[in-house]
N, C-alpha and C positions, 0 to 999 in steps of 0.2 A: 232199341239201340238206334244212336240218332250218330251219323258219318258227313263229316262237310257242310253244315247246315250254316247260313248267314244269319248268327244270333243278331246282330243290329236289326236286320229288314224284319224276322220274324218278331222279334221284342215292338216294333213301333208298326209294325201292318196292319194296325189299326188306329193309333194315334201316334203321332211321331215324336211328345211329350214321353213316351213310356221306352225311350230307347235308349236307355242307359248304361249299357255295359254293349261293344261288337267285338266282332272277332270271329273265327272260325270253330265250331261246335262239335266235340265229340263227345256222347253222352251214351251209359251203359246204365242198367239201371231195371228194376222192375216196381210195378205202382201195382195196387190191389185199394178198392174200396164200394162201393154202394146207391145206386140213386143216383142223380145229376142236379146241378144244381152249386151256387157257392155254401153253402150250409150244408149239403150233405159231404163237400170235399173236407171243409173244416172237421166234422165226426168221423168220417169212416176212412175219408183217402189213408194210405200209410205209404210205405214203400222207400227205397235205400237205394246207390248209384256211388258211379262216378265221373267227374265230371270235368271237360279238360277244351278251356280255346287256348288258341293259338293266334297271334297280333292281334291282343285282345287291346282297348281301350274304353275305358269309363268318359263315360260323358257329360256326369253330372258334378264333379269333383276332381279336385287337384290337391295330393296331399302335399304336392310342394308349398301351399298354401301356408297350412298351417308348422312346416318344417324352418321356415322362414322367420315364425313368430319367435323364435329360439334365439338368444342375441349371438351367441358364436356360429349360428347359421343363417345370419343376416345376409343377404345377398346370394344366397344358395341357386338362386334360377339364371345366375352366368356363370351356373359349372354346370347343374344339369335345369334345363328348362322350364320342364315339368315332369310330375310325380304320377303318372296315370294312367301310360301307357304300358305296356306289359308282354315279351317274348312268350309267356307262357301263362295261364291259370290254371290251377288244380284244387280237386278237391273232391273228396269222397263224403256223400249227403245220403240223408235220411229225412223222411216225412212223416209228421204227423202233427194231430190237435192244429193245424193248417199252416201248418208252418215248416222249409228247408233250416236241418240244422246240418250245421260242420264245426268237429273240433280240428280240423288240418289245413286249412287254406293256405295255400303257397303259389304267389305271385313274384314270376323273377323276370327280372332285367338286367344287362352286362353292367348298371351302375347304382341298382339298390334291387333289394328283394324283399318281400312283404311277406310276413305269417302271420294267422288268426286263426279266432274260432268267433263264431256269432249264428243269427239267424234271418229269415228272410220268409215274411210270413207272403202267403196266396193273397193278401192283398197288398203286397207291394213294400209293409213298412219291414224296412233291417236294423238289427240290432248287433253291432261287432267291435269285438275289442283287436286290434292291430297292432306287430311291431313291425318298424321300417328299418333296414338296415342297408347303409350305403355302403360301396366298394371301396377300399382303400384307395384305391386311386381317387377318388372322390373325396373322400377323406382329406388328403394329403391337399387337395387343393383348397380344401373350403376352410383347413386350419392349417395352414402353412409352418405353424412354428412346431408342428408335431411332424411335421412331413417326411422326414429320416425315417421316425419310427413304421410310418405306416407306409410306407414305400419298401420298407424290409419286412412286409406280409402281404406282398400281394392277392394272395387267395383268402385273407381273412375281410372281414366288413365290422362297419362302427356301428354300435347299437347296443339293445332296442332302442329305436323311440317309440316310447309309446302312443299313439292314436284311437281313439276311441269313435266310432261313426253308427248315428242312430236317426230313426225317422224316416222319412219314404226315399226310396231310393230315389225318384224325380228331385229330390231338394233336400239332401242328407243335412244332417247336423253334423259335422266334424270337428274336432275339437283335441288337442294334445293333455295327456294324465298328467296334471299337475306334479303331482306325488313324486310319481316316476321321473317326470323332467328335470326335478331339481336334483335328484343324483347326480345323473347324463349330467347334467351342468356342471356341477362339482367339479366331477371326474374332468371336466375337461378344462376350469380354470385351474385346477393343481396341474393340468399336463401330465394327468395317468393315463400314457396311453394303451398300457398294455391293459389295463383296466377297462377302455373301451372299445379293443377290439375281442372279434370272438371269430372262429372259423364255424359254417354253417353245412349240415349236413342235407345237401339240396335235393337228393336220388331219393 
C-alpha cells in the first residue's frame, strides 16, 4: 500500500526522460513472483490493485492534439487548452506475462473525461484504446449552432471520441479511430445533437 507518494519524482529518479505521467499516488494492491531480475518479473511476477492520483498530468502527450485534427473541432485549444491534465485518475490493474492491464480507466476533468482499457508493459511500451468526452459547456462553445441544445444538458458530455495511443510512454503514438470519427462527424454536420450527447456514470 503506497499513501502520498510523488509519482513524477519517483517515475524520473533516475532519468528525467522516464517522467511521464505526476500527480499524487494512492496505490493498494498485492504482487507475488520469483527470482530478481527483468526476465524473471516478465515469467513469475503476477499481482492485481488499485490505483488512484490525484492532479495528475501526462507529460509526454496532449490529446487536445489530436482532438483538433477533427474539422468541427478546429480551434478547440481556445475553449480548452490542453487535453492532459486531469483532477483525478483511476483505475483497477492486474499483472502479468510483464505487463499492467486495465479494462476501467477513468480520467476526469470539470471539462472532459477520458475512459479506456489498454496495457503498459515493465518496459515501458503502452498499448490503449481511449474515449474523450467533453462537457457540455464545452460543447456548446466549440459548436455554437447546437448550443441551445447542449446548454439544456448540462450534466451530459459529447462523445466518444475515439483515440487510440500505442508505443513507449516517453513518445507515445497517438492517433484518432478513423472509423469511429466519421460517425462523430456525421452526427454532428446533420446537427444530431441528442445523438451526441450521452450522460456518464462517473462513481
Amino acid at each position: 500500500e503506497i499513501q502520498g507518494l510523488n509519482f513524477g519524482r519517483f517515475l524520473g529518479r533516475h532519468d528525467p526522460a522516464k517522467k511521464v505521467l505526476e500527480g499524487t499516488l494512492t496505490l493498494q494492491g498485492t504482487l507475488e513472483g520469483k527470482a530478481w531480475g527483468q526476465e524473471a518479473a516478465d515469467k513469475s511476477l503476477s499481482g492485481q490493485g488499485d490505483f488512484t492520483l490525484v492532479n495528475a498530468a501526462f507529460g509526454t502527450f496532449d490529446l487536445k492534439d489530436e482532438l483538433d485534427k477533427i474539422g468541427a473541432f478546429a480551434g478547440i485549444g481556445k475553449v480548452v487548452p490542453q487535453v492532459k491534465d486531469f483532477d483525478e485518475v483511476d483505475l483497477r490493474w492486474r499483472l502479468g506475462a510483464g505487463k499492467f492491464a486495465t479494462d476501467n480507466l477513468l480520467m476526469k476533468h470539470k471539462d472532459y473525461i477520458v475512459d479506456g482499457e489498454g496495457t503498459v508493459g515493465l518496459d515501458g511500451l503502452a498499448n490503449f484504446r481511449m474515449e474523450v468526452f467533453l462537457s457540455s459547456a464545452v460543447a456548446a462553445r466549440i459548436l455554437p449552432e447546437m448550443a441551445v441544445s447542449f446548454n439544456a444538458e448540462p450534466r451530459a458530455h459529447l462523445g466518444p471520441i475515439p483515440v487510440l495511443l500505442s508505443g513507449a510512454l516517453s513518445k507515445p503514438e497517438v492517433k484518432l479511430d478513423p472509423v469511429q470519427v466519421a460517425g462523430l462527424t456525421d452526427k454532428i454536420a446533420r446537427r444530431r445533437a441528442g445523438e451526441l450527447l450521452i450522460e456518464l456514470v462517473l462513481e
